[in-house]
C-alpha positions as CSV (number, residue, x, y, z in Angstrom):
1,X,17.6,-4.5,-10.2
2,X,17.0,-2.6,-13.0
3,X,13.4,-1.0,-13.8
4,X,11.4,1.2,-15.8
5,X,10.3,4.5,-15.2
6,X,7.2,3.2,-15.0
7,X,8.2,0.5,-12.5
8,X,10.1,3.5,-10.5
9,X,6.8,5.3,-10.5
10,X,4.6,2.2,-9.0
11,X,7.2,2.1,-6.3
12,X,7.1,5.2,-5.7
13,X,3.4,5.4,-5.7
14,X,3.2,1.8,-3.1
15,X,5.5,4.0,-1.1
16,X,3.3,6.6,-0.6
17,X,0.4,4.8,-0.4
18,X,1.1,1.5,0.6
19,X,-2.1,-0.3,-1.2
20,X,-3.8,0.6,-4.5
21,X,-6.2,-0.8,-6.3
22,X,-5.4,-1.7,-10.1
23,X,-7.8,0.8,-11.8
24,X,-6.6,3.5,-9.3
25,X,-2.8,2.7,-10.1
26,X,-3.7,2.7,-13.9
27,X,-5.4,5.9,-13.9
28,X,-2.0,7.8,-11.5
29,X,0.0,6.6,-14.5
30,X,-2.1,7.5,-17.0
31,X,-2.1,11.1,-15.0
32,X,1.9,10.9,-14.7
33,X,2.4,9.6,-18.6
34,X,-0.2,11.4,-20.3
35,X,1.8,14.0,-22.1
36,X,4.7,11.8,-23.1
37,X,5.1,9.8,-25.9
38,X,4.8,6.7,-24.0
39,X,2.0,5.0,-23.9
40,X,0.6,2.8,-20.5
41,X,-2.1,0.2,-21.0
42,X,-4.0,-2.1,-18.6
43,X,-1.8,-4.8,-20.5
44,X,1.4,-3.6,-19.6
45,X,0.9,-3.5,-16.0
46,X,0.2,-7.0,-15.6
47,X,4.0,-8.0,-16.6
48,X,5.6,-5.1,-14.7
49,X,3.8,-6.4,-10.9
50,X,5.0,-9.9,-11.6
51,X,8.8,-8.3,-12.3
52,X,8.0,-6.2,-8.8
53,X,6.8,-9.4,-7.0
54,X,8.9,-11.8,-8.8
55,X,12.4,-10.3,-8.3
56,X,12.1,-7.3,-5.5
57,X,9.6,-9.5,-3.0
58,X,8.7,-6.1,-1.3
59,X,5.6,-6.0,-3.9
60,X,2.3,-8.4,-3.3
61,X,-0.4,-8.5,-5.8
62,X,-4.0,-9.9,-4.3
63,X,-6.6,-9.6,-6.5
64,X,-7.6,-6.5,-7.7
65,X,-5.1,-4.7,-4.6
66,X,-1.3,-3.9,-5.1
67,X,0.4,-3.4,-2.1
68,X,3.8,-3.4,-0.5
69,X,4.7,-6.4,1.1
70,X,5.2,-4.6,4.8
71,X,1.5,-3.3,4.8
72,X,-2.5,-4.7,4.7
73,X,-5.2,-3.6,1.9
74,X,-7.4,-0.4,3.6
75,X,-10.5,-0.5,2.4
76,X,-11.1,3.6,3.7
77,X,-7.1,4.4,2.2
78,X,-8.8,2.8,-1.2
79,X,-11.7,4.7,-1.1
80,X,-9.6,8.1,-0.5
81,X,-8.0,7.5,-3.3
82,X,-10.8,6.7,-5.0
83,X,-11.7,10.3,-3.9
84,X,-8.8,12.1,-4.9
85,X,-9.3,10.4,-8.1
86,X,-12.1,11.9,-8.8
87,X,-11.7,15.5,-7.5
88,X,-8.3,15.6,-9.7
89,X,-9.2,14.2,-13.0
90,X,-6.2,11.2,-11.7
91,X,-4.1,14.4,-12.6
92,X,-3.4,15.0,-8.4
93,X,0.3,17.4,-9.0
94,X,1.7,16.0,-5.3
95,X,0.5,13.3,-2.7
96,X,2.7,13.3,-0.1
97,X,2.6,10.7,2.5
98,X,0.3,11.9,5.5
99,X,-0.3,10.6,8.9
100,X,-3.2,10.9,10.4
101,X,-5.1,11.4,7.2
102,X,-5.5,8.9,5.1
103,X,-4.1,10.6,2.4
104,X,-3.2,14.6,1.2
105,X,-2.6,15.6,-1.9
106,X,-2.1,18.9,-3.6
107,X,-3.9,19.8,-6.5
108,X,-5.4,23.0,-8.6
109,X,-3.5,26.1,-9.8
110,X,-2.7,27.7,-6.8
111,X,-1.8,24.2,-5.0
112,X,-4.7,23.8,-2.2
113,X,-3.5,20.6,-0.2
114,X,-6.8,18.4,0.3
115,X,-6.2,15.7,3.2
116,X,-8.3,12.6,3.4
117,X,-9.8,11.7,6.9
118,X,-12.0,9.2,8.0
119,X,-14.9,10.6,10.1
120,X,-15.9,8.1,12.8
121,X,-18.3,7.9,15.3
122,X,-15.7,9.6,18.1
123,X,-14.8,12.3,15.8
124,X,-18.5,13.2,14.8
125,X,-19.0,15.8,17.3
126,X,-15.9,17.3,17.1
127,X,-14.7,17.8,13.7
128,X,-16.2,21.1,13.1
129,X,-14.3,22.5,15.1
130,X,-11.0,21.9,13.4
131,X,-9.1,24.6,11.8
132,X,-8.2,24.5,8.5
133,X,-5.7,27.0,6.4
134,X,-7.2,29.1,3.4
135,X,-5.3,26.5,0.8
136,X,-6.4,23.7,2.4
137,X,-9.4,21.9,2.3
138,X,-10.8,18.6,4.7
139,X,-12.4,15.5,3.3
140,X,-14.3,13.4,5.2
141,X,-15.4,9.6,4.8
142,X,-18.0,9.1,6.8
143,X,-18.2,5.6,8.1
144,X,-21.6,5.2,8.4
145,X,-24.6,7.7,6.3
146,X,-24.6,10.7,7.8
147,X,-27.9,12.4,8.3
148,X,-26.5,16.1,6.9
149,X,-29.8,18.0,6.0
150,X,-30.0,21.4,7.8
151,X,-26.4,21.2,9.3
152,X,-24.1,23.5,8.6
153,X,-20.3,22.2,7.5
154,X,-17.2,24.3,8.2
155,X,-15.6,26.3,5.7
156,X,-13.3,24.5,3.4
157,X,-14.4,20.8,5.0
158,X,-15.8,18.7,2.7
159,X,-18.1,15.1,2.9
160,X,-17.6,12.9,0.6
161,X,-20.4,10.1,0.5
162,X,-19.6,7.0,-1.1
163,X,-22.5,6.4,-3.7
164,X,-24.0,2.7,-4.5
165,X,-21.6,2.8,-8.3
166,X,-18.8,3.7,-6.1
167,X,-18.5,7.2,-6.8
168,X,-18.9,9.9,-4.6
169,X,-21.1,12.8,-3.7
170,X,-19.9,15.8,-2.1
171,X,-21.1,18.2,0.3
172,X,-19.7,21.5,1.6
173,X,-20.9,24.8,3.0
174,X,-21.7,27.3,0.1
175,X,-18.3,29.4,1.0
176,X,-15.9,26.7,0.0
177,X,-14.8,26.1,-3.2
178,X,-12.8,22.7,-4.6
């Protein structure tokens, strides 16, 4: 099957990530083809899902969610992205495929890796004590509100709380930068 370099990057995007969201997919190739002469608008990407579902099968389109065909929407993968999104501008340089974070991606001139992590109720009392490299930074998402007045974080571990307009707010110590 022959496809677009767009198409090529949507794949390669779903194979990363397995499930995206339609705005989150529009703004990575927006990021990815911003600089070119090509253009990509929301009406273009309606036509190239139903060639990926149509003819490859391994691509299924619910709603507002694109996913492979081999993997189930995530609401907290979604909302990492929705993270990483935000921190990069939709400009992130790498996002390699991570397990057990949700998601890493490297961004920034002197590539810090940022990986995505949900914080649960078993990892609450430990997760400051993970150790972190001086390029890297941790993101949590908090699965429930978080009560963080007058608690210290770890250097270079970051919350992100999930904000009623779906954006984020994000807390850190004062010694770690983004």
């Amino acid at each position: 099957m022959l496809l677009t370099n767009q198409q090529k990057c949507i794949m390669e995007i779903l194979g990363k990530v397995g499930c995206i969201r339609r705005d989150q997919l529009l703004a990575l190739l927006y990021g990815k083809y911003r600089e070119r002469v090509m253009t990509m608008r929301p009406e273009h990407l309606t036509p190239m899902l139903r060639q990926l579902s149509g003819i490859s099968r391994a691509v299924c389109v619910e709603d507002d969610v694109i996913r492979l065909i081999t993997k189930t929407a995530n609401p907290l993968l979604l909302e990492s992205i929705d993270v990483m999104l935000e921190i990069t501008g939709g400009c992130p340089l790498q996002f390699p495929a991570s397990l057990p974070a949700l998601l890493c991606f490297l961004y920034g001139d002197e590539l810090t890796a940022y990986y995505v992590a949900a914080l649960t109720t078993e990892r609450e009392p430990s997760f400051r004590r993970i150790e972190i490299g001086e390029k890297e930074r941790l993101i949590w998402l908090p699965e429930h509100a978080l009560a963080l007045q007058g608690k210290e974080l770890p250097d270079r571990q970051i919350i992100a709380q999930k904000q009623k307009d779906g954006t984020h707010r994000f807390f850190a110590n004062k010694n770690t930068t983004f």
